[in-house]
N, C-alpha and C positions, 0 to 999 in steps of 0.2 A: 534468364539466369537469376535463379531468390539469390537472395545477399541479407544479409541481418546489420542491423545497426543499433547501438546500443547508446542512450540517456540517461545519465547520473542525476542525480536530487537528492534531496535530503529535506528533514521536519523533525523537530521539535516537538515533542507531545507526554502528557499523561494518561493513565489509565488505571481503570481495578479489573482484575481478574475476578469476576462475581455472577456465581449461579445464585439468583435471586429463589428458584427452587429448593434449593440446599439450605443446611443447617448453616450457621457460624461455622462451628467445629468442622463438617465437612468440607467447608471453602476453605479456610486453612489446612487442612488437608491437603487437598489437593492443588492448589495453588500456594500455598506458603507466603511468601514475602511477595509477593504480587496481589496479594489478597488484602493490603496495605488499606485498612479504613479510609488512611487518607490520601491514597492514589499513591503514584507516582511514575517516573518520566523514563523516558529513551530518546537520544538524539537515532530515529530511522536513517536509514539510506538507502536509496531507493534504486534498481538499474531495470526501465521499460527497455524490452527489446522488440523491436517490431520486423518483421521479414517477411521482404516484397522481391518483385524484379523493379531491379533498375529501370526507371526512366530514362528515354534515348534522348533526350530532348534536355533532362538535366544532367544526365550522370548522376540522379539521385534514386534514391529506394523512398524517403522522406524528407522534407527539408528538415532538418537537425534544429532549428529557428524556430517552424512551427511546433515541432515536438517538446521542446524546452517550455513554449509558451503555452502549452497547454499543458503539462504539468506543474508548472506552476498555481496555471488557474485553476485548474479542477481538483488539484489533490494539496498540492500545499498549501497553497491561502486556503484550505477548504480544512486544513487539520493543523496544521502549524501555527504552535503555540497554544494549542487547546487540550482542553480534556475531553478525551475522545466519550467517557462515558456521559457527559452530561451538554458540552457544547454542539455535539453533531446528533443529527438527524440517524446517521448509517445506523450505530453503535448505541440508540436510548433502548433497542430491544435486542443486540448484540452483543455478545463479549468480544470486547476487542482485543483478544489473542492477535498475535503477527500473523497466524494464519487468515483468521478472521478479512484481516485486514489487508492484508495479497487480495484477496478476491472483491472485497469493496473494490480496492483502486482497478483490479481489471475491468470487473463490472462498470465503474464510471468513464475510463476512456475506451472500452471497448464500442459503447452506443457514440461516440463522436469521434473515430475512426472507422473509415473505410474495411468494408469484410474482407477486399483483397490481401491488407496485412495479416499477418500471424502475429500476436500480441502475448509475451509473455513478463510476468512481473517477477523479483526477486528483491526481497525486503530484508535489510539485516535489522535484527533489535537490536541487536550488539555486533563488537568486533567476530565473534565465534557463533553465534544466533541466527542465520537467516532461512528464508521461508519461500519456494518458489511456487508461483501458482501461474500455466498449469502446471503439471510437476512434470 
């Protein structure tokens, strides 16, 4: 029997929406006030969902513990509090759009989880903003 189970988080971050190939004028364009010379921020929220069969032995699909603790580790000490375009590794040849950025964090816990899970992310930039990848 698959079953889904779903972990909440959250991070703190800034960023610029910048095609280093483009004009000025073109990045504000098309990006606008995200295009902010001097960055600026979103508190993200984050919901991993991951969908297994239960375990007979726990009654669990994942231990909920392990999964906390590895979002923590891998995505939010990893982004929180930073500026995505200049503190992280992902994002120095990235735009870190929210799409962008769904697919980083799948990419990073999808290689330290198990293939038997199905792993999906869902990132809000705001209240009204979020991005699900896969889709």
């Amino acid at each position: 029997m698959r079953v889904s189970v779903y972990r909440r988080g959250h991070f703190n971050a800034a960023h610029r929406l910048h095609n280093p190939s483009w004009s000025d004028e073109k990045n504000k364009d098309v990006f606008g006030l995200c295009n902010n010379y001097h960055y600026h921020g979103h508190n993200y929220e984050l919901e991993v969902k991951l969908t297994g069969d239960i375990d007979p032995e726990t009654g669990y699909v994942y231990d909920m513990k392990d999964l906390a603790d590895l979002m923590k580790s891998e995505v939010e000490n990893r982004f929180d509090h930073k500026n995505l375009n200049l503190d992280t590794e992902e994002f120095k040849e990235l735009i870190p759009s929210a799409e962008n950025i769904a697919v980083v964090i799948y990419n990073i816990l999808r290689v330290k989880l198990d293939t038997k899970f199905d792993l999906s992310i869902k990132l809000w930039e705001t209240p009204r903003n979020y991005v699900k990848y896969p889709a």
